[in-house]
DRENKEPA-827124 format. One record per residue (C-alpha): residue number from 1; residue in three letters; chain; x, y, z. Coordinates in nm, 3 decimals. Layout:
DRENKEPA-827124
k,r,c,u,v,w
NUM,Ala,A,X,Y,Z;
...
end
This chain:
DRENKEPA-827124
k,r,c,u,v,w
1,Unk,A,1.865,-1.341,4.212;
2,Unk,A,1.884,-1.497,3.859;
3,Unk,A,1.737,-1.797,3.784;
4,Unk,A,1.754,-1.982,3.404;
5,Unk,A,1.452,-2.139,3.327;
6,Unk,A,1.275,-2.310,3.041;
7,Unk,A,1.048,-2.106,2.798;
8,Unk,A,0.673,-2.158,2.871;
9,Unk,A,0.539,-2.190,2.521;
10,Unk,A,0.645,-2.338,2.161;
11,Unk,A,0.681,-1.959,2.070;
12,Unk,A,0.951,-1.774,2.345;
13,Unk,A,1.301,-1.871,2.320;
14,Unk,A,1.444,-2.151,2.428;
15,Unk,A,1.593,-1.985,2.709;
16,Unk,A,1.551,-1.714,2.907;
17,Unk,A,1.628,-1.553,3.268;
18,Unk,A,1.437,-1.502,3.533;
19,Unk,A,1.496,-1.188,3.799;
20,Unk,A,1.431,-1.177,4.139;
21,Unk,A,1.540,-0.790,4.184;
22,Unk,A,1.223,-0.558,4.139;
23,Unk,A,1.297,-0.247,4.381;
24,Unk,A,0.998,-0.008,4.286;
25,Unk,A,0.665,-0.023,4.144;
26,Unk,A,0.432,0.263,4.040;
27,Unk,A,0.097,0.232,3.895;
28,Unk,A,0.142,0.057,3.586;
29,Unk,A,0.525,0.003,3.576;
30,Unk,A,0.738,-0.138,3.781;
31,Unk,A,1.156,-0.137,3.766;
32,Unk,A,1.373,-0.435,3.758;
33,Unk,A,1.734,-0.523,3.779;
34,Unk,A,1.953,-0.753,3.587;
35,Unk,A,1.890,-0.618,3.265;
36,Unk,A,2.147,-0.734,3.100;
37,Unk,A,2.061,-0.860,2.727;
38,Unk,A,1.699,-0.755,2.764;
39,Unk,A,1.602,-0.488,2.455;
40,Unk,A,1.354,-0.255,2.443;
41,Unk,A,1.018,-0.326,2.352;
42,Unk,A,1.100,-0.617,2.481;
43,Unk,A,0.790,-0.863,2.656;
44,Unk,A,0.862,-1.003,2.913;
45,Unk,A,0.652,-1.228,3.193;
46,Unk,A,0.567,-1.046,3.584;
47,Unk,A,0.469,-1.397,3.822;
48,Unk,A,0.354,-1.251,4.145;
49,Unk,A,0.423,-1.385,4.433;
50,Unk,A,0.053,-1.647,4.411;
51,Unk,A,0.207,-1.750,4.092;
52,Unk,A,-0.001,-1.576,3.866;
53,Unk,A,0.188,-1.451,3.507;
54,Unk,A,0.103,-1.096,3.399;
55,Unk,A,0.260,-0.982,3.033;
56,Unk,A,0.478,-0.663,3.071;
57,Unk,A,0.645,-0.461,2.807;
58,Unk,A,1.017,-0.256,2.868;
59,Unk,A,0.973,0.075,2.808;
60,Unk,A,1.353,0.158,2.889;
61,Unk,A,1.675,-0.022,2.929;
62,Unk,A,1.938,0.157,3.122;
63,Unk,A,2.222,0.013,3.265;
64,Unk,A,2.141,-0.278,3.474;
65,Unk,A,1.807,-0.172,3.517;
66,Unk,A,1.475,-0.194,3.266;
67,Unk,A,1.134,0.003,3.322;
68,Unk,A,0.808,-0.229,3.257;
69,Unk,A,0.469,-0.186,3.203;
70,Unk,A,0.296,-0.456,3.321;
71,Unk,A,-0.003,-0.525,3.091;
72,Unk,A,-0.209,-0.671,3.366;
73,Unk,A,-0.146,-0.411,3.648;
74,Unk,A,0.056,-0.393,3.925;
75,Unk,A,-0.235,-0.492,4.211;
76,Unk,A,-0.129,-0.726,4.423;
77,Unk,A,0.256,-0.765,4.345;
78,Unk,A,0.489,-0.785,4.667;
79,Unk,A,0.813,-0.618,4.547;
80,Unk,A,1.042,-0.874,4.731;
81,Unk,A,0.862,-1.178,4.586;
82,Unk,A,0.756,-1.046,4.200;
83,Unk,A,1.020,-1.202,3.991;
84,Unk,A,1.046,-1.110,3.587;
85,Unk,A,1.079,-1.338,3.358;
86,Unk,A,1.289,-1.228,3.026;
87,Unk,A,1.119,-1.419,2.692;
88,Unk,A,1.377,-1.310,2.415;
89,Unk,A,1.087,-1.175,2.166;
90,Unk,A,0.895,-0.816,2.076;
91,Unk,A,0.454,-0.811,2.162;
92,Unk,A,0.326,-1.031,1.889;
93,Unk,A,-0.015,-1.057,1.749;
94,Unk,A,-0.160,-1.386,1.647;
95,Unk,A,-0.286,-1.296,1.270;
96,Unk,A,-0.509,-1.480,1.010;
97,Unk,A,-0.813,-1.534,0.807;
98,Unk,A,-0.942,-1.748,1.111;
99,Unk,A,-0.957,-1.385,1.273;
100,Unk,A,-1.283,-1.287,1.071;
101,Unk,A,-1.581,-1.295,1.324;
102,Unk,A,-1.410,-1.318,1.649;
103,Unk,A,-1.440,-1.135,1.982;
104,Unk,A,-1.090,-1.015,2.096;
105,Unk,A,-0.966,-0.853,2.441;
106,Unk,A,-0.815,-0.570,2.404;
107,Unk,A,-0.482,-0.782,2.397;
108,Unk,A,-0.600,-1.065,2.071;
109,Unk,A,-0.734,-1.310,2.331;
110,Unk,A,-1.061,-1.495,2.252;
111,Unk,A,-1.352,-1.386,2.431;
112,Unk,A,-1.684,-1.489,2.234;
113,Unk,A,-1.626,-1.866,2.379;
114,Unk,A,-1.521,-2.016,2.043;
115,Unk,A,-1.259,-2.245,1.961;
116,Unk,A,-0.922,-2.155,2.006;
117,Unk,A,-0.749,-1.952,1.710;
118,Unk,A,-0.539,-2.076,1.448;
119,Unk,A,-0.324,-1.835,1.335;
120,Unk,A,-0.123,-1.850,1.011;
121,Unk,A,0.115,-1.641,1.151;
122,Unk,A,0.266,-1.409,1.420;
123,Unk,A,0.345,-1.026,1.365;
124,Unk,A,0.510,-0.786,1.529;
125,Unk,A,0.213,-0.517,1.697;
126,Unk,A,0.455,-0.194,1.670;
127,Unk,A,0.397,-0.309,1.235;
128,Unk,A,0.628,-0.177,1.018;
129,Unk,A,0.588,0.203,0.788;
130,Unk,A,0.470,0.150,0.469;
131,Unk,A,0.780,0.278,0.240;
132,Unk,A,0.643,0.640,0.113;
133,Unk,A,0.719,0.590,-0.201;
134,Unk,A,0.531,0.249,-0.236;
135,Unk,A,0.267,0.422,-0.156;
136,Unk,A,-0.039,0.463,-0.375;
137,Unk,A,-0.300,0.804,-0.367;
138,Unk,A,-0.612,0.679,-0.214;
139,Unk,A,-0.884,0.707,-0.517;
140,Unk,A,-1.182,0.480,-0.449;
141,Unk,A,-1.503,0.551,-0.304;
142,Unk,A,-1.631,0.348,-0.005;
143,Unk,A,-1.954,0.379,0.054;
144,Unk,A,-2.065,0.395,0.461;
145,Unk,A,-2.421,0.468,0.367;
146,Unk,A,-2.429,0.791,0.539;
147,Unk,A,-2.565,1.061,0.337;
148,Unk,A,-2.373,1.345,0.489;
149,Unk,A,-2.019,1.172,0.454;
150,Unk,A,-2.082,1.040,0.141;
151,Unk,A,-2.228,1.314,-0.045;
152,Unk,A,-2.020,1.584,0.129;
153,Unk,A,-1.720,1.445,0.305;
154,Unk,A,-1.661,1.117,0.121;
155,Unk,A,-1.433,0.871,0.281;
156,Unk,A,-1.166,0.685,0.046;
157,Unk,A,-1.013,0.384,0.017;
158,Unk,A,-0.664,0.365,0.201;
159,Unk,A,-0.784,0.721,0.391;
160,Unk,A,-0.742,0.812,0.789;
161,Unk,A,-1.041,1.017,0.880;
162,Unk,A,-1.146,1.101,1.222;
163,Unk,A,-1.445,1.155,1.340;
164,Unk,A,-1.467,1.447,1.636;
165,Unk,A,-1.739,1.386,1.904;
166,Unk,A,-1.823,1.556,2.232;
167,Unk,A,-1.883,1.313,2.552;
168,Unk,A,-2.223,1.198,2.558;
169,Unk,A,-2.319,1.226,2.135;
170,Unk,A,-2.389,0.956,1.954;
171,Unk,A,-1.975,0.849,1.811;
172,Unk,A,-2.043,0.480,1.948;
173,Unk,A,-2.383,0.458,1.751;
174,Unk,A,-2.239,0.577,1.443;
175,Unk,A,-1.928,0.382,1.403;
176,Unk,A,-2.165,0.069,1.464;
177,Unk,A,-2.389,0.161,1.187;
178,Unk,A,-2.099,0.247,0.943;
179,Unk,A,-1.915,-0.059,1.006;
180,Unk,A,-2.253,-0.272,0.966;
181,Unk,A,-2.282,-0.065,0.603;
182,Unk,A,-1.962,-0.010,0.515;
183,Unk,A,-1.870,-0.127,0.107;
184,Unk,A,-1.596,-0.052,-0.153;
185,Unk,A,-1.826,0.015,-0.458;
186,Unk,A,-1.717,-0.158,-0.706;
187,Unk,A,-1.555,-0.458,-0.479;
188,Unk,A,-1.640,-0.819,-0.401;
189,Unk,A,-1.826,-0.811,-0.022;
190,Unk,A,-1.651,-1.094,0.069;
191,Unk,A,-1.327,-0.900,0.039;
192,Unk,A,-1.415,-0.632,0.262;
193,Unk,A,-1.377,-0.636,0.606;
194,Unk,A,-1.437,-0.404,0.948;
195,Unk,A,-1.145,-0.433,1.244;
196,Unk,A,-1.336,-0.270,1.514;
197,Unk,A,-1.125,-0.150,1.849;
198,Unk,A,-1.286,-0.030,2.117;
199,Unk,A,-1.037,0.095,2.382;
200,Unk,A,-1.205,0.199,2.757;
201,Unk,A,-1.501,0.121,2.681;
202,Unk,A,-1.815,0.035,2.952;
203,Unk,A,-1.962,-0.315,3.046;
204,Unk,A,-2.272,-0.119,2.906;
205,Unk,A,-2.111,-0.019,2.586;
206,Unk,A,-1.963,-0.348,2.533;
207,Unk,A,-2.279,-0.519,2.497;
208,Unk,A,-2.403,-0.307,2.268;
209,Unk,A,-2.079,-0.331,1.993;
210,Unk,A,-2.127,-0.728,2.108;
211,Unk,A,-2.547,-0.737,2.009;
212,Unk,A,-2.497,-0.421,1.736;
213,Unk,A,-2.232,-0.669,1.543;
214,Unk,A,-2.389,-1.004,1.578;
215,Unk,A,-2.743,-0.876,1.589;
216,Unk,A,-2.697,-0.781,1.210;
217,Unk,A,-2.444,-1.039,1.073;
218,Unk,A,-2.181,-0.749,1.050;
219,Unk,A,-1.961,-1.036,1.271;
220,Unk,A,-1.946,-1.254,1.029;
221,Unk,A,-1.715,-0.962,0.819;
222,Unk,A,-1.578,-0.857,1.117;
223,Unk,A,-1.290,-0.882,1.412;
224,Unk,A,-1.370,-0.724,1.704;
225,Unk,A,-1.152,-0.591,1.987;
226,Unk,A,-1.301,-0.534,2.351;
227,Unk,A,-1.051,-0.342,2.599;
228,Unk,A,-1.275,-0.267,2.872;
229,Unk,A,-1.297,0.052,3.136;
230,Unk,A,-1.136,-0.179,3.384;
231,Unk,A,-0.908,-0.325,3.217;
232,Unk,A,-0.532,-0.219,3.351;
233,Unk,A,-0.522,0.110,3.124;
234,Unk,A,-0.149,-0.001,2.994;
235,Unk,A,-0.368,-0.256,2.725;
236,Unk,A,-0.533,0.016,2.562;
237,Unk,A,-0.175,0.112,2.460;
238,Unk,A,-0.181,-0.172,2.280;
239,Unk,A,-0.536,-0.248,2.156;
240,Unk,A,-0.488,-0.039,1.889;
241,Unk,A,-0.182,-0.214,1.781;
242,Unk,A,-0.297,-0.541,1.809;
243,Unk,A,-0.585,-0.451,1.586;
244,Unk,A,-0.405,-0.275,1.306;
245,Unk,A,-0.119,-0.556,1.280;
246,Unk,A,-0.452,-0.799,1.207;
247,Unk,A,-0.570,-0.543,0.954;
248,Unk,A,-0.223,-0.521,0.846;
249,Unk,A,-0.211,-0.914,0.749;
250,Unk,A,-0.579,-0.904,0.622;
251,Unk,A,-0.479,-0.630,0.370;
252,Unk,A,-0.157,-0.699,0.240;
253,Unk,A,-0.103,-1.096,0.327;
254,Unk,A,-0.480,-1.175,0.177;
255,Unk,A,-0.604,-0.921,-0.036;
256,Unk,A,-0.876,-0.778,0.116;
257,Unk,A,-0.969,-0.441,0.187;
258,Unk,A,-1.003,-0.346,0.543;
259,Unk,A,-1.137,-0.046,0.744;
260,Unk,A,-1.006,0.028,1.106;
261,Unk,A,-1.242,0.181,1.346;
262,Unk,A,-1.060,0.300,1.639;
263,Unk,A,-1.345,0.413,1.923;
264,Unk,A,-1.173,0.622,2.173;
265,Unk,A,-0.867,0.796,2.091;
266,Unk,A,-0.900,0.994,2.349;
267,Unk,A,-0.904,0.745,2.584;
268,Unk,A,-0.581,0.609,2.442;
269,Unk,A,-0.402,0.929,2.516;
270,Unk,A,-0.488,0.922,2.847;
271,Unk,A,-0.335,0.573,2.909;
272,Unk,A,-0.073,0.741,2.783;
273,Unk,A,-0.053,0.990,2.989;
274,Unk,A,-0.129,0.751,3.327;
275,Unk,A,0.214,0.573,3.213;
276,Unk,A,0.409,0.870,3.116;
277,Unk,A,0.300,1.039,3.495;
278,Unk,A,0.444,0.711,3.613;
279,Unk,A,0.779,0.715,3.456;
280,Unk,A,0.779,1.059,3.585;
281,Unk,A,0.810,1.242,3.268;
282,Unk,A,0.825,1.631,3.194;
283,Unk,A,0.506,1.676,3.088;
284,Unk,A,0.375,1.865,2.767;
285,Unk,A,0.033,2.066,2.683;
286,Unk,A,-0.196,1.989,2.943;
287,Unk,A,0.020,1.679,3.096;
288,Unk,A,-0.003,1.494,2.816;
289,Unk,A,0.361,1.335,2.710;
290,Unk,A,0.581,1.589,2.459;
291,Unk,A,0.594,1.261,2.243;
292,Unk,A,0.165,1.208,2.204;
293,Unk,A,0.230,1.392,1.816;
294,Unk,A,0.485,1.064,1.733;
295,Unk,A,0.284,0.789,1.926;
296,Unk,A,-0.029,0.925,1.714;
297,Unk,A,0.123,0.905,1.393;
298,Unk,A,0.273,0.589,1.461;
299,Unk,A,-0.112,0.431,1.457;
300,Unk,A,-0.237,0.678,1.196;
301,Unk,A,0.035,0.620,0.950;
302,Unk,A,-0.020,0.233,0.918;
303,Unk,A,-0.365,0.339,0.678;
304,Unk,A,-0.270,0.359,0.347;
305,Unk,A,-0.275,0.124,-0.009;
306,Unk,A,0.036,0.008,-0.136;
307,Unk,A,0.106,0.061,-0.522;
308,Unk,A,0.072,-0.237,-0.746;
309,Unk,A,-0.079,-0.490,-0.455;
310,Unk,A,-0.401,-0.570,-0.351;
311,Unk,A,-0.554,-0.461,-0.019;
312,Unk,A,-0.543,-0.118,0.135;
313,Unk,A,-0.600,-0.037,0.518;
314,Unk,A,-0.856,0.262,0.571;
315,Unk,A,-0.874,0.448,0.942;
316,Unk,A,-1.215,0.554,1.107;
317,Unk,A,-1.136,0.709,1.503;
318,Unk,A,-1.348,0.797,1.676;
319,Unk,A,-1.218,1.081,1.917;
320,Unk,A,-1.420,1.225,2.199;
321,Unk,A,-1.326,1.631,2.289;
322,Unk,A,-1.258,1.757,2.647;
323,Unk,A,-1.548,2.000,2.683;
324,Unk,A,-1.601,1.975,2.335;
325,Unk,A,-1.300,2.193,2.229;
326,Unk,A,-1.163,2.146,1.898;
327,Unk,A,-0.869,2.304,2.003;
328,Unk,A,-0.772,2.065,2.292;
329,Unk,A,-0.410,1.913,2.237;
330,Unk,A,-0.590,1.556,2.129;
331,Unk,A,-0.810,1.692,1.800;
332,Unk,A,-0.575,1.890,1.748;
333,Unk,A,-0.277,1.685,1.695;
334,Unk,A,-0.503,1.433,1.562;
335,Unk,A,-0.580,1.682,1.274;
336,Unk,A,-0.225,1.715,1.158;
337,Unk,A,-0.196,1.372,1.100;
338,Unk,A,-0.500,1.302,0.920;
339,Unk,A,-0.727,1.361,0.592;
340,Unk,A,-0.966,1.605,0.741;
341,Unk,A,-1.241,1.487,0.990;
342,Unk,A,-1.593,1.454,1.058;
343,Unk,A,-1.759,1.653,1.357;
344,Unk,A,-2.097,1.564,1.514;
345,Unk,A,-2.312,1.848,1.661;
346,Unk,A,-2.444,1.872,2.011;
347,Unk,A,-2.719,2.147,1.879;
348,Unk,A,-2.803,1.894,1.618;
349,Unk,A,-2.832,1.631,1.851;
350,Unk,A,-3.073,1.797,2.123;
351,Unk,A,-3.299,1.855,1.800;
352,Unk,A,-3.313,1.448,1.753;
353,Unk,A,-3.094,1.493,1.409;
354,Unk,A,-2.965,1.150,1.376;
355,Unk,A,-2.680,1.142,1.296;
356,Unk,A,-2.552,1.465,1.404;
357,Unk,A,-2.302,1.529,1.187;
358,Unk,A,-2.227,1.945,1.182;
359,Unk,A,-2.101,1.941,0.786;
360,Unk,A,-1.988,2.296,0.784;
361,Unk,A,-1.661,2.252,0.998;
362,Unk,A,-1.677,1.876,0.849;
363,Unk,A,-1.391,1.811,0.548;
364,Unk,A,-1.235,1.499,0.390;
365,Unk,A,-0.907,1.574,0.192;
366,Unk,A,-0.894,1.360,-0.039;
367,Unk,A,-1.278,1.356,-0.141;
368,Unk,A,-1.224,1.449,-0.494;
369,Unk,A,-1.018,1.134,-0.576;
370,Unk,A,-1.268,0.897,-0.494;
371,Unk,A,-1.540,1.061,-0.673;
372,Unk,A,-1.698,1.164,-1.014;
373,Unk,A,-1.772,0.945,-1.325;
374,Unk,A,-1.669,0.579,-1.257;
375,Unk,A,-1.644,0.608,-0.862;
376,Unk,A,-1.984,0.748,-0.768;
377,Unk,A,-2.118,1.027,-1.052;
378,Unk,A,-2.020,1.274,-1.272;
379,Unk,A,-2.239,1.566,-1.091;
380,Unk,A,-2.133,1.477,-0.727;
381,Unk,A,-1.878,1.771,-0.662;
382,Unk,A,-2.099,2.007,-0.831;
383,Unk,A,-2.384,1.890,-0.586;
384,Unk,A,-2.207,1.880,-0.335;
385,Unk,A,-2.044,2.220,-0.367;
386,Unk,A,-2.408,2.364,-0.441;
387,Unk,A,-2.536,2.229,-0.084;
388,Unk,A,-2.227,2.409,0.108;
389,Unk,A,-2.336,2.719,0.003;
390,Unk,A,-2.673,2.708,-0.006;
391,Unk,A,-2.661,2.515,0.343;
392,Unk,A,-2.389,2.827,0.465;
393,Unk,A,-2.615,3.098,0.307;
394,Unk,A,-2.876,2.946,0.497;
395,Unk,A,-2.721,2.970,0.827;
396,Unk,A,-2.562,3.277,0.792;
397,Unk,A,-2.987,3.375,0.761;
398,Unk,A,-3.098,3.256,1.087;
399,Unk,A,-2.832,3.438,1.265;
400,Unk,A,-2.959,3.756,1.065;
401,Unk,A,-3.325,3.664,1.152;
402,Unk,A,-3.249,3.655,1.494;
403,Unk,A,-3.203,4.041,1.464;
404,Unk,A,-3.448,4.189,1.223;
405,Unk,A,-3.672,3.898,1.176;
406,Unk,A,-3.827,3.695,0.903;
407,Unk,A,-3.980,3.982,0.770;
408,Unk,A,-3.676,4.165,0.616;
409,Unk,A,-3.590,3.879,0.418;
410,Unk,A,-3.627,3.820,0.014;
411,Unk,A,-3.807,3.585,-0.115;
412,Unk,A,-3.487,3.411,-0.238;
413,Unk,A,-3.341,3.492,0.147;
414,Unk,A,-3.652,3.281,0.229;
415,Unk,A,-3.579,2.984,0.007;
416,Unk,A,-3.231,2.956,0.180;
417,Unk,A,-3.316,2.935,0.531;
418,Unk,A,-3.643,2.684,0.465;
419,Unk,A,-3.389,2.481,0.302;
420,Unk,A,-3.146,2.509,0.599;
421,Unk,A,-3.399,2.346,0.824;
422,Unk,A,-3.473,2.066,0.517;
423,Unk,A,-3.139,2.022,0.483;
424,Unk,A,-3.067,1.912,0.848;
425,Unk,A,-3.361,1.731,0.877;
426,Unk,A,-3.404,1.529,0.582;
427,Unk,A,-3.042,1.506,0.437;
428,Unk,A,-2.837,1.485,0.723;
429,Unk,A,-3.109,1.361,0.970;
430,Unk,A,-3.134,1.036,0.772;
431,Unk,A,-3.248,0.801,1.120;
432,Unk,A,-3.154,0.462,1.123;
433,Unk,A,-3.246,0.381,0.708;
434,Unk,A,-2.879,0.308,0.495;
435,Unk,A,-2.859,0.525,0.188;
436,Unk,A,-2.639,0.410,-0.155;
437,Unk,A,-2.454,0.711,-0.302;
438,Unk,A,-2.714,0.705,-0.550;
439,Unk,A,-2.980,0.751,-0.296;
440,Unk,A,-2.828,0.997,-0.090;
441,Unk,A,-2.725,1.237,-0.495;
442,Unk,A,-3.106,1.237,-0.581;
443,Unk,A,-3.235,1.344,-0.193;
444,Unk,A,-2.998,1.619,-0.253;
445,Unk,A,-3.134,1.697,-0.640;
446,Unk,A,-3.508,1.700,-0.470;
447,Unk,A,-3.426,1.959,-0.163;
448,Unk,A,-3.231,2.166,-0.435;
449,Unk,A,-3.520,2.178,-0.690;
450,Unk,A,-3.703,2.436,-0.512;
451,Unk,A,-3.444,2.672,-0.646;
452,Unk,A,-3.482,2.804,-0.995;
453,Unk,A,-3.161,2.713,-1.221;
454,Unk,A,-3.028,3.091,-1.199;
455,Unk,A,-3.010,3.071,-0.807;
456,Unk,A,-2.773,2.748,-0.886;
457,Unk,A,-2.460,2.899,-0.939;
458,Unk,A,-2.240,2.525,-0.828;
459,Unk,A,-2.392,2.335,-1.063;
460,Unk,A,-2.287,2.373,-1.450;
461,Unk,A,-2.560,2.479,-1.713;
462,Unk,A,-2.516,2.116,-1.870;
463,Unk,A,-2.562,1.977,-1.579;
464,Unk,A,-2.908,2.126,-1.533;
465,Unk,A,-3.018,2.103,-1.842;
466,Unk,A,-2.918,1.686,-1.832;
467,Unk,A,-3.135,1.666,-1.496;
468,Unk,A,-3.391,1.860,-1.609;
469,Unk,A,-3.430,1.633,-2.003;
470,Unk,A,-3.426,1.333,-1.719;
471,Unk,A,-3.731,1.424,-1.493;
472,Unk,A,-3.904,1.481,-1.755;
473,Unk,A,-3.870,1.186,-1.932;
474,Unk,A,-3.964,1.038,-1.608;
end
């Protein structure tokens, strides 16, 4: 049956159809009849049979009949009396300025208990690519006050770095602290500002983004999106979306310079993987959908500045690896798309180094144009370049100590592997204190200074010779 009825808010169209013909649900989706001018992508409203409206999303038009996921589940819908409810308009996201220190479902809904939003605007939450050649190179430093990305995998301004954690470590903890320290050196604070979306998440975890963020005024630079564990899974599909569209306007509508943490990826591809199971799909590596490389990219790509404007949007994700394999389909598609990536240690973390950030497999792409003289200092890269191989030399040692012993080792051999153990304890193991680059340049000068300058082979002569006329004019 087909019904015409009025449109429920100022914002759907003036008319639209309502279907009495849904012949088959299955977990998140359910298919409808009477598709006739409905488009793909298109939202539409589920009203099950107590009345209650659930948002739904077609996934596929063919013929007379359109595939939805409904955004709010399927639980409780009678097939014979679920009617759907065409609106005439694409998911939209409710953007603005008025945004900045809210608490969002995982949808854009209010859920701090503040006043309703009043949003400038309305954008579509698929976004639109950024033309590539409008693009500009990312090439400024922003500083997250984390010694061992910012000396030795520095993230950049308009960049997409991930960061790869095993289940159980630490991720949650450190994309907290780096969005409560996060800067643009260089840039007004007021213009900078952390979109946090955390997709899956726990009650447990929840309150701790909800006290982290408003415990330390980060809230105040801040919007903040909550999809929760139970939560129908088919909204973390579009948490992330929501939350880059409101970067989107933030960065190129206003001006300001936004970073995107995204905390879990992983648990984003396996919503999509519930729906894709549900539409029956052939599945791909490990019954993941053949299409999880595309749907990626389609959130990864939106990072980026945009040459001759203001603003730039800069990607943090946090992704969490099956059995901690690097090699799973998830990191691994993940690390075709991006800028390198950040990987935290479980060794390091059952030593209590915090953070545990494992630099060696650890790279970020595009490091060298947001560095040097003018972004951070002229004798970063050779610094940092000197620590990877003293900090490789130095566990390439302990491997060989644990076969002849300490005893067969020069006195240089010794030097390496006592700084191996300084190195993870007092450079990367930084605790809860926030470093500045500048900070974070002379802890490294101090654990390299118990090398004499010939053992230095990173670091230029005039280099040396300029930090050595400065300490002692100290």
């Amino acid at each position: 049956m087909t019904q015409a009825i009025a449109g429920t808010n100022g914002r759907a169209s003036l008319f639209s159809l309502e279907r009495r013909t849904v012949g088959y649900v299955s977990g998140p989706l359910l298919v409808a009849g009477g598709a006739e001018g409905v488009g793909y992508n298109e939202i539409v409203d589920v009203v099950a049979p107590n009345g209650e409206t659930r948002r739904g999303q077609v996934l596929e038009v063919e013929g007379d009949k359109m595939v939805v996921q409904v955004l709010g589940g399927t639980r409780g819908l009678d097939r014979p009396a679920t009617k759907v409810r065409s609106r005439g308009e694409v998911a939209t996201m409710a953007v603005g300025s008025d945004l900045v220190g809210r608490i969002l479902d995982g949808s854009g809904r209010p859920t701090d208990g503040g006043p309703p939003l009043r949003p400038a605007a309305y954008r579509d939450v698929n976004g639109a690519p950024l033309n590539p050649y409008a693009r500009a190179h990312p090439s400024d430093f922003i500083e997250t006050g984390i010694s061992a990305i910012d000396g030795l995998n520095t993230l950049v301004r308009g960049q997409k770095l991930p960061i790869f954690s095993g289940f159980g470590l630490p991720a949650a903890e450190l994309a907290a602290r780096i969005a409560e320290g996060a800067s643009v050196v260089g840039e007004g604070e007021g213009d900078f500002v952390v979109v946090f979306a955390a997709m899956g998440v726990t009650h447990r975890e929840a309150a701790f983004f909800r006290r982290r963020f408003a415990g330390s005024a980060a809230l105040e630079r801040s919007v903040l999106f909550l999809n929760l564990a139970d939560d129908p899974s088919v909204e973390r599909i579009l948490t992330p979306r929501a939350a880059l569209t409101a970067a989107e306007y933030l960065a190129w509508e206003e001006g300001r310079d936004v970073l995107v943490i995204l905390s879990d990826i992983t648990n984003y591809a396996e919503a999509l993987r519930e729906v894709s199971a549900a539409r029956e799909e052939i599945p791909g590596r490990r019954g993941y959908p053949g299409y999880m490389y595309t749907d990626l990219a389609s959130l990864f790509e939106r990072a980026g500045r945009v040459r001759g404007r203001p603003g730039s949007v800069t990607q943090l994700m946090i992704l969490s690896m099956p059995d901690d394999d690097i090699t799973h389909p998830i990191p691994d598609l993940t690390g075709y798309i991006t800028e390198g990536q950040i990987v935290l240690s479980r060794e390091l973390d059952r030593r209590g180094i915090d953070p545990p950030i494992d630099v060696l497999p650890s790279l970020s792409r595009l490091m060298n144009a947001g560095i040097g003289a003018g972004k951070t200092r002229e004798d970063h890269r050779q610094v940092a370049d000197q620590l990877y191989a003293s900090f490789a030399r130095g566990r390439e040692l302990r491997r060989l100590v644990s076969i002849v012993g300490e005893g067969a080792l020069s006195d240089e051999d010794r030097r390496q592997l006592a700084f191996a153990d300084d190195f993870e304890e007092k450079f990367v193991g930084q605790g809860v204190n926030r470093r500045s680059i500048e900070d974070t340049l002379e802890t490294a000068w101090r654990l390299l200074g118990r090398f004499p300058p010939d053992e230095l082979k990173r670091i230029k002569p005039e280099t040396l010779e300029r930090r050595q006329t400065m300490e002692e004019g100290l």
